[in-house]
Each structure stands twice: as C-alpha cells, then as structure tokens.
N, C-alpha and C positions, 0 to 999 in steps of 0.2 A: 537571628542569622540563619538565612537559609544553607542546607548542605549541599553542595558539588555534587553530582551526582554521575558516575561514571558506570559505566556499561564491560563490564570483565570477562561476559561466555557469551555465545551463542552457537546456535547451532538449527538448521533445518533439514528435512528429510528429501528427498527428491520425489515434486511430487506428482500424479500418476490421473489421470483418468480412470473416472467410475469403472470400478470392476477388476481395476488392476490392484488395489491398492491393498493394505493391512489395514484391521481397524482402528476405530479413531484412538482409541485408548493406547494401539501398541504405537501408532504414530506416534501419538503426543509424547507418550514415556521416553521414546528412542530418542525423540528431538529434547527434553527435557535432561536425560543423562548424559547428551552431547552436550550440551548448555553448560554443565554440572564440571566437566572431564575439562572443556575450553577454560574456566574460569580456574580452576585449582583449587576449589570451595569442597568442603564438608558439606552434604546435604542437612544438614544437622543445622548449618548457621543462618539457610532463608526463613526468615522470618514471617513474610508472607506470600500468597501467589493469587494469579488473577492469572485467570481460564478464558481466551474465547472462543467461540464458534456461534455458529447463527443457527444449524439444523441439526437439532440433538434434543433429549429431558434435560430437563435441571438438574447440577450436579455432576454432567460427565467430566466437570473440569477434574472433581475429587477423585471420579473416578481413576481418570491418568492418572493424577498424580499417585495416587496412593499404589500404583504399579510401579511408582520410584520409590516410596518409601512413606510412610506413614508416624508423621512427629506430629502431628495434633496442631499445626499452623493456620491460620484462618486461610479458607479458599473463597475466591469471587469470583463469579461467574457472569460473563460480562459479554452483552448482545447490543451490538450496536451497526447492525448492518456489514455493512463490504467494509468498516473502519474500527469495526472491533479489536483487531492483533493492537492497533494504533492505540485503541482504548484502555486495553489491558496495561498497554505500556505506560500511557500515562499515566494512569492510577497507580502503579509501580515507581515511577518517576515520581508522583507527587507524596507516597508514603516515604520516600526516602527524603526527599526534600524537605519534609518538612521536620524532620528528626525524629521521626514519630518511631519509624525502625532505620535496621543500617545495611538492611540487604532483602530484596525483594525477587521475585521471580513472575516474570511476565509470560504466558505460552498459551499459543491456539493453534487452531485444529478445526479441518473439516472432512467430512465424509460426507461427498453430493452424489446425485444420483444424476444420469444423463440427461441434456435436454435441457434448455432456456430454465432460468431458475421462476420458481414457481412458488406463491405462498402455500402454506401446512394450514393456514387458520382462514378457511372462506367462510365460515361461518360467523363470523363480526368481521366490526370495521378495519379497513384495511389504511395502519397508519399514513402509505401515501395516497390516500383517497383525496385529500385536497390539492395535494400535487394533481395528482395523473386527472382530477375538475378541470384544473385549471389549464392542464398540458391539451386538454380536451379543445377550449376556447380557442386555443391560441397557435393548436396542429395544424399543417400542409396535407397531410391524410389523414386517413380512418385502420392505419395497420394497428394490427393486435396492439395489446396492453402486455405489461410488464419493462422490465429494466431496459432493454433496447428502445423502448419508444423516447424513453429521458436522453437518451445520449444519440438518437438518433435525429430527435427535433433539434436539439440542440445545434448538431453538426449541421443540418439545414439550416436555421438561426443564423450560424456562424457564415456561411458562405454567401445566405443573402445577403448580410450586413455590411460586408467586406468586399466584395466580389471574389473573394480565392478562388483559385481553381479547385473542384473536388477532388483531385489529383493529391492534394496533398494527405489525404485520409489514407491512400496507397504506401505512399513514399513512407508515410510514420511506419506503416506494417512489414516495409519491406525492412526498415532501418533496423527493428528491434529484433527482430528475426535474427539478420546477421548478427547482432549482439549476441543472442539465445545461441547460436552456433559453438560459443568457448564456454558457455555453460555446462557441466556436468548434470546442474539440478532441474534444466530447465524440460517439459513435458518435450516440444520442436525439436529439432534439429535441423531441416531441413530447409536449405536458403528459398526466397521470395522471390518473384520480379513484379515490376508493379503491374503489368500486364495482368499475371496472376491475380494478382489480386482485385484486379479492376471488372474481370471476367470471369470472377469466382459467382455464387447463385445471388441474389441481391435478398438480403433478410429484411431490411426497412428500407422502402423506397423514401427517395431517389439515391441516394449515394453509398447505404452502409452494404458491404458483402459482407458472408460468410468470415471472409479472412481479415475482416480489421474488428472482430470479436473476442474477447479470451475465450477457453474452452470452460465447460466443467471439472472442478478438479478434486480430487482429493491430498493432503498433505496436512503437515506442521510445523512449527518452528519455536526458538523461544531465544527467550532474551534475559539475563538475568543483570540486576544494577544493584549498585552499594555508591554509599559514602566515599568520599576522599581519603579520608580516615581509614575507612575498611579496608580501602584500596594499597593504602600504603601499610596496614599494618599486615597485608597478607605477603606484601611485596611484589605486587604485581605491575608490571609495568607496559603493557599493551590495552590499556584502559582507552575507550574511547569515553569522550565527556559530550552529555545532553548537554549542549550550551543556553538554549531555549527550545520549548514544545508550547503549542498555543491549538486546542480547540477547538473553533466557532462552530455554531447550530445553523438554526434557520434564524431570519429578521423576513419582516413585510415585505425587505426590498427579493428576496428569494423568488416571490410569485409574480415580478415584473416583466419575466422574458424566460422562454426555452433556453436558455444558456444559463440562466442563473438559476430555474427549475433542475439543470442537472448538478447543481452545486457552485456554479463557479464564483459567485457571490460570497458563499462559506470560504472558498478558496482563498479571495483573495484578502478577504480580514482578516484570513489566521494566519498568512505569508507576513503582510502587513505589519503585524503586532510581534510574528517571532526576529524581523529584522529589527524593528525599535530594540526588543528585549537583548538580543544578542552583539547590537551594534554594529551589524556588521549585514552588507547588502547582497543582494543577487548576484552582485558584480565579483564577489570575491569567492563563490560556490564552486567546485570543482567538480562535483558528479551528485545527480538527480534519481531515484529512483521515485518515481509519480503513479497517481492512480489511472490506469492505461486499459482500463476493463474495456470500453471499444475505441479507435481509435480518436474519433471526435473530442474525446475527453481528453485526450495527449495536450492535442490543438489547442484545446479551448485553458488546458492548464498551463502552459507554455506562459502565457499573458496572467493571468492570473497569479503565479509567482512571481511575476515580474522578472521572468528571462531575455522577455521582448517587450514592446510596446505592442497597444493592443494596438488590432489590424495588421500586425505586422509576423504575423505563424507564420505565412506562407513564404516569406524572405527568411526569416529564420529556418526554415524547412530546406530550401533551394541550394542556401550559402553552405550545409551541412553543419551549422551551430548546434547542433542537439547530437552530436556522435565524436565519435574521436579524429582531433583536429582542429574542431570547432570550439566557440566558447566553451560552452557543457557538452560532458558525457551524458545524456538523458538514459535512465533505468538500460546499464551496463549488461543485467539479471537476461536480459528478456522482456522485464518488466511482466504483467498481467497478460499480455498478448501471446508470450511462446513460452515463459517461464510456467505459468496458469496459475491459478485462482481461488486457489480453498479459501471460503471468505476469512474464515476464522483467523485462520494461520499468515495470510497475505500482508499486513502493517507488520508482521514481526520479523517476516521472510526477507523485508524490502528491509529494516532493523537491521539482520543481517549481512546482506548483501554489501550495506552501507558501512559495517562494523568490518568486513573483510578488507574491502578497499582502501579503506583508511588506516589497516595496519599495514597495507601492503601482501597483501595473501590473497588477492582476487585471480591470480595465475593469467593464463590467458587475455581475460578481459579484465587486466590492470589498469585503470587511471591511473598516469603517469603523475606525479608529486600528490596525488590525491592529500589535500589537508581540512577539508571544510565539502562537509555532505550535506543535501535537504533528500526531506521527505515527503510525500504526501499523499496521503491515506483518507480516502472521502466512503461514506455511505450514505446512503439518501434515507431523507427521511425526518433527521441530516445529524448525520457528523461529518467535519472535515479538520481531519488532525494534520498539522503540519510541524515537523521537528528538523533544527539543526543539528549535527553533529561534527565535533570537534577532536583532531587527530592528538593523542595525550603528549 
C-alpha cells in the first residue's frame, strides 16, 4: 500500500537579482524555517531532506540546512538542471510514499551571477552537446549557443509549423507580468504592453526580445511532505495532497524537432501519464504554474499539457484562456518571466505558489474556487517533472 502524501509547509523568499541578494545558505535556512513555522512541525521529526541548486560545491545543501539545525538526517543534493526544486520534491515525495519515512523536507536555492547562464565545466563534455549537434542541423541561424538557442529554435519551429502569428510570444509576456503585478515575491512589477515587448533589443533572431526571457536570479523556497497519517496525527488540516507526479527524460523521439529538442516531447509523456495516474484531465485543472523560462516555452507547453489542442496556442492566447476569466489561470506567480528564476529554487517556488492557492491564501492574485493545480518544471538535458495537486 502506497502512502498519501500530503504537503503541510512551505514557504519562499522574494527573490532578487544578482547582487541584491543574501547568501545561498541564509536564503535557503530563511525559506527552510518558514517551511518549518507554515507546517507546525518540530524540526526534530523530518526525517530527510533533499537540496537543490545547480551552481554551487557539493554539499551546500548541508550546508543550509545545518544553519536550521543539525539532527544527523541524510541530506541529497540533487542537480538536475532548471528541474531540480521539481527533483528534490519528488524524491521527497517518493520517500514518503513509499513508507520508507513519514516526513520529508524538499528545498533549493540559487545564487547566479549576471548575464545568460553559462557552463562552470568547458573543460569536458558538455551534457547537452548532442542536443545543441543536433539543434545545429536543424537551426534557421548561426546565433550563439546556450539555453536561448533551445527555446528560441523551438519558438521558430512552432510558428513555421502553425502559421501563428509571432505576436503571441508578446501577448504571453505582457499577460504574466500583469499577473507578477499582485505578487509580493515576484523580482517585476512593472506592467508590459506588447508593443513593448515587441520593440525591446531582439536576443535570438527572428522573434525572441529581451522581454519574453526570465532574468537571472537568485532565491529559495521549500517544501516540506508527510504521510496522511502524520498529517492527522499532527492535526493539521490545510494539507494539500500530491495526487500524482510523473518524470520523463529524454526517448530518440527528443532529437526529431526544435520543439521537442526544447523538451516538449518529455512534456507531454509526463502530462500524459500524471492524468492516467490521477484520473482526472486537463479539463478539470484550475490554475497552472509552468515552465516559462522564455516565452516560446509557455506556447509550446500550453499543447503539450494538453490545455489546447496542438496548433491551436495562438486561439487559446487570443480568447484569454490562459489568465483569469478564461479556462486556466496559467502561472498566477509571474511564472519564470517576472517572478524570476533561481534554477534550484524555481520547481519548489511554483510548489508553493501552487500550495497557496489551493488554500486560498494567494491574496490578490487568488484563483477563484481554485481545487486541482498542475505543474510543470522541465530542464534540459532532460528532466521534465509534471505534478498534480489536490486541495485537502
């Protein structure tokens, strides 16, 4: 018998562009004793924890934590790209599931430095070196290398395929902004128009600017989960419940096309599989926080959850289905685009985001009866974690 597994704290920190921020460690502890306070837990009764972040040594996870307190619990430290928080959580999720213990603690953290992200390791092989081959073949230009060319081929991919108008890569940037606007946590403030956006510097020809990019960021967040059982023995009753989490890597079909080189292939198998698992469709989802790192990815994830049919973003975009009003609220937060992006911290941050709504504590940017949340948390390379959550 597998255990229920339900979600009782969290908490994240507001997080800050390079240079403004605190270190990683005080971040992480702050968001980790808010995690602690939220749930009504004795740091004494998690049992284990799992750290991520992508640019740090080994071990900064101990490090935080042990700035919360030092009980001798096994820590993982755990690197899986821009889907790490998402990682951490599963593995949390699946220690508790499986009964193995009865209270877990999931939390990451980044501390980036300015400027397009950048590998630490030129010195060997570079794990997307068969991607960014194969992105090679199959590109409309010769712009730089790094994470923009995946989501920026892609976004070309998508609009030759379709005809859309590239207008809609705008309209995504202006939409979430507004969102970002009743944010507290989110880096933005400051409203869009697509003009703006349209006639901001262009970073990858032809269609991406400046403003349909997340920034660099630094922050944390965390997440802590227990059993059903822990949950009522502690008497807590604002429990949200992991109904299903599912996630897919890479498969051959991955290196078919610039859309599925930026994941949307992992996407849609681990959508796929967390409906079978949960019983329950797109159709009954009430609010989205998705992985939104530039906008083409919003686009391209839209159809890959199965929110729209594919070919069909750019009507979903138009009719305002992705904001409030519409079918889905899509990433309420800001999302990746105004909220920002510490990679580590980001699957836990959208965690929370998703844990607030669902009690009804999102203030401002409340989803109205919010009861049934997704999530979706991709890094290339590949992971692409997708989870439902269920209001208790």
């Amino acid at each position: 018998m597998k255990n229920t597994v339900k979600i009782i704290g969290v908490n994240m920190v507001k997080f800050m562009k390079p240079g403004a921020n605190e270190p990683y460690e005080v971040m992480a502890s702050k968001a980790i004793q808010g995690a602690i306070k939220d749930a009504g837990i004795d740091f004494r009764e998690i049992k284990q924890a799992f750290a991520s972040y992508v640019y740090g040594d080994s071990t900064c996870g101990q490090a935080s934590l042990y700035k919360v307190g030092m009980t001798g619990i096994p820590v993982i430290n755990v690197n899986n790209n821009c889907a790490s928080g998402s990682s951490a959580l599963y593995l949390a999720r699946q220690a508790v599931e499986s009964g193995a213990i009865d209270c877990a603690l999931a939390f990451g953290f980044e501390e980036m430095r300015p400027g397009a992200l950048k590998s630490k390791w030129d010195d060997r092989t570079s794990p997307l070196k068969a991607f960014n081959d194969r992105l090679d073949e199959l590109a409309q230009n010769s712009a730089p290398q790094g994470a923009i060319k995946f989501f920026g081929e892609a976004g070309a991919a998508y609009i030759n395929k379709y005809g859309a108008n590239p207008d809609i890569f705008a309209k995504v940037a202006v939409k979430t902004r507004n969102h970002a606007l009743n944010n507290p946590y989110s880096i933005f403030n400051k409203p869009l128009t697509v003009e703006e956006v349209l006639n901001a510097p262009v970073i990858y020809p032809p269609y991406i600017t400046r403003l349909m990019a997340c920034p660099p960021s630094c922050g944390a967040a965390a997440a802590i989960v227990c059993s059903d059982e822990f949950a009522r023995k502690h008497g807590i009753h604002n429990a949200v419940e992991i109904i299903s989490q599912v996630m897919a890597t890479d498969t051959e079909e991955s290196y078919k096309n610039a859309i599925n080189i930026a994941g949307a292939d992992m996407t849609r198998r681990a959508a796929k599989e967390v409906y079978e698992k949960a019983g329950i469709g797109p159709e009954d989802v009430d609010v989205v926080e998705l992985h939104d790192c530039f906008t083409p990815n919003e686009v391209i994830t839209y159809e890959g959850l199965g929110l729209c049919r594919e070919g069909e973003a750019e009507t979903f975009i138009n009719n305002g289905d992705n904001t409030y009003g519409g079918k889905y609220v899509v990433n309420p937060s800001g999302g990746l685009m105004s909220k920002g992006h510490p990679l580590g911290a980001t699957g836990l941050a959208q965690c929370t985001e998703l844990v607030w709504q669902l009690r009804g504590h999102a203030e401002k940017r409340q989803v109205k009866n919010a009861r049934i949340a997704l999530q979706h948390n991709l890094g290339l390379g590949g992971a692409g974690v997708v989870t439902m959550y269920k209001k208790n």
